[in-house]
Legacy VTK file of the C-alpha trace (Angstrom):
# vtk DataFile Version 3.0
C-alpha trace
ASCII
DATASET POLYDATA
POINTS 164 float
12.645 37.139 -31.349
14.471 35.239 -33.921
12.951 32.690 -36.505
12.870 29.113 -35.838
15.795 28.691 -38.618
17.997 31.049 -36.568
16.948 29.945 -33.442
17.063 26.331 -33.764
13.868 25.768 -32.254
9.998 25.823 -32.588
8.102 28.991 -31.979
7.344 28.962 -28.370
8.852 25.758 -27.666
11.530 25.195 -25.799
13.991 21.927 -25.688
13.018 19.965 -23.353
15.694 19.718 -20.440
16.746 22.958 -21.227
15.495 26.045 -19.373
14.083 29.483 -21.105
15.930 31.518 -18.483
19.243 29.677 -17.658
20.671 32.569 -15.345
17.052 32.440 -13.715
16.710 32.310 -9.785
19.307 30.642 -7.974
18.522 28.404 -5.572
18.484 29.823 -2.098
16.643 32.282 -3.024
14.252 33.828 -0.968
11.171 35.909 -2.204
11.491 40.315 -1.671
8.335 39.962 0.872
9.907 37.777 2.998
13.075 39.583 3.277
10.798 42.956 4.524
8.670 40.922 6.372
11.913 39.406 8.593
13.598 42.863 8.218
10.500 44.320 10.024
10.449 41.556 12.775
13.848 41.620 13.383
14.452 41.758 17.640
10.798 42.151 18.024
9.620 38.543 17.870
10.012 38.417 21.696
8.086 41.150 22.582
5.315 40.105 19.863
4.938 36.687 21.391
4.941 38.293 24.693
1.921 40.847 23.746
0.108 37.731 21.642
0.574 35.805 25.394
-0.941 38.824 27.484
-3.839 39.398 24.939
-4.293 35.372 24.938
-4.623 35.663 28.646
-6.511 38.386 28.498
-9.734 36.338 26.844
-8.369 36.860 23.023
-9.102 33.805 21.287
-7.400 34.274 18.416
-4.300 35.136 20.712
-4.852 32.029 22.333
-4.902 29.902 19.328
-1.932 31.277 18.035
-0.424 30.335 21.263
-1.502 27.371 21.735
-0.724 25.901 17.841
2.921 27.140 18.614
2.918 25.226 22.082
1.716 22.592 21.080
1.160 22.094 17.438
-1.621 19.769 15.545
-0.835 16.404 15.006
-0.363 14.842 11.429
-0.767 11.404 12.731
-2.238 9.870 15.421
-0.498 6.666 17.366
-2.385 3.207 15.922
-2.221 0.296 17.992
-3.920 -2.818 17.293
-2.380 -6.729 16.968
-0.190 -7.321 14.233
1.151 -10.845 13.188
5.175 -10.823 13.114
7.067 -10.185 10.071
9.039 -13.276 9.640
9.089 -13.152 5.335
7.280 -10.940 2.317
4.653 -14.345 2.360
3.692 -12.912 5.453
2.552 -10.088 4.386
-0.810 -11.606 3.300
-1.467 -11.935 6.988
-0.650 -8.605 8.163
-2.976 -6.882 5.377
-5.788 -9.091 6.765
-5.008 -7.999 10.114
-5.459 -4.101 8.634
-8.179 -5.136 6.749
-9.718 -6.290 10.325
-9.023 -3.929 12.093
-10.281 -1.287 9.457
-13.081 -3.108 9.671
-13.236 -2.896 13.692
-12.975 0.781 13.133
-9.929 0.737 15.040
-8.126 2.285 12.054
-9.392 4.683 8.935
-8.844 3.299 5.542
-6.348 5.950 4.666
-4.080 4.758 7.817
-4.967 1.230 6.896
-2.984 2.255 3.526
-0.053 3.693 4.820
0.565 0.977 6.878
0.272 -0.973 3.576
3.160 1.211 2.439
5.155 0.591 5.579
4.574 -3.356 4.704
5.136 -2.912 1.068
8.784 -1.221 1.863
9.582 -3.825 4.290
8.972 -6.202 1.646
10.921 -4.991 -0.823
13.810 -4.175 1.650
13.598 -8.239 2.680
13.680 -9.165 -0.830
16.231 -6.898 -1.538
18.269 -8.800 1.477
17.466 -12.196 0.177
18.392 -11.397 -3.398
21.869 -9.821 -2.082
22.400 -13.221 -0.365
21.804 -15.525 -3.577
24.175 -13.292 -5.649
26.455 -13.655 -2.842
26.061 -17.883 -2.543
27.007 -17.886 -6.681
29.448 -15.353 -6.475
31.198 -17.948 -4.256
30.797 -20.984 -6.623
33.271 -22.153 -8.666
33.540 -21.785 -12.692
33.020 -25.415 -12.755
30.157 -25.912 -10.264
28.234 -22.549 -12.251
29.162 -24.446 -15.935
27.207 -27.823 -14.271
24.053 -25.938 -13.055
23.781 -24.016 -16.153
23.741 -27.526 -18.091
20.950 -28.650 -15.992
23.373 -30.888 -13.685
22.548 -31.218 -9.835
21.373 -28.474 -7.989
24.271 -27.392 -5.623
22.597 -24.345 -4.302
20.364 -24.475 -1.035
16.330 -24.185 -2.108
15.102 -20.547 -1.937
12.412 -19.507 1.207
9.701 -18.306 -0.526
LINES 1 165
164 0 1 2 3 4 5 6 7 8 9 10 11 12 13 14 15 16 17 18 19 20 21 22 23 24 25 26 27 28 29 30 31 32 33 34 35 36 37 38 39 40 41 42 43 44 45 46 47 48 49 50 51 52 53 54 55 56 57 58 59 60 61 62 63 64 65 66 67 68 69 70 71 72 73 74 75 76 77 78 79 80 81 82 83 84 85 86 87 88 89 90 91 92 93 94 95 96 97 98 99 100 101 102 103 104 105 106 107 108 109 110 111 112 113 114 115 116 117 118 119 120 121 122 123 124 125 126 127 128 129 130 131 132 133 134 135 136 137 138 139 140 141 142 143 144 145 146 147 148 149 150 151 152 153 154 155 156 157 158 159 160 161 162 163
């Protein structure tokens, strides 16, 4: 291994956005074990779900797991239903969170569902504030040099008032 003055870098170090191994893995690729593993299988997955369903009927229960979580696999999430104001505007979002709150509070939901249905608020926010903004750039993109020169000098508002 070359010296840092013939290298161009520290000991050990490399620069950062730059990999070590350029020509490394490609992407795609898939690991050795796999490979044998689906080589192996390879026209026998029907008859080894087949044998896993006789055994499963047969009383195994770890057959009949197996079975089962590939009929019908675990849940991530469950459903949550509980009464939620309507989203009208972001100021409205002070009311659904105290809904949440409430109903986290009921036990109807768990706090960790109560904050992903914060996120699912937060994004709509953000989305209708995105909207909003797009529509005031689109209102002064429509005024005139002269009407933008007499708002910027403090002259009467032309512009409609903002919801907030």
């Amino acid at each position: 291994m070359g010296s840092p003055e013939t290298t161009g870098r520290e000991q050990g170090r490399f620069e950062k956005g730059r990999s070590g191994n350029p020509r490394g893995r490609p992407r795609g690729a898939r690991n050795r074990s796999t490979l044998a593993c689906e080589a192996l299988l390879d026209g026998q997955a029907a008859a080894l779900m087949q044998k896993a369903i006789q055994m499963a009927l047969a009383g195994d229960a770890v057959a009949l797991r197996l079975c089962l979580e590939r009929i019908y696999p675990p849940r991530k999430d469950r459903q949550v239903t509980f009464p939620l104001p309507a989203i009208t505007s972001p100021r409205d979002a002070a009311d659904i969170m105290a809904a949440v709150a409430e109903a986290v509070a009921a036990g109807h939901v768990t706090p960790s569902e109560a904050a992903e249905i914060g996120k699912v608020i937060d994004v709509y926010v953000k989305a209708y504030q995105t909207a909003e903004m797009d529509d005031r750039v689109a209102c002064v993109d429509q005024l005139s040099t002269e009407e933008l020169m007499r708002i910027a000098s403090g002259g009467p508002r032309l512009l409609p008032p903002t919801r907030r």
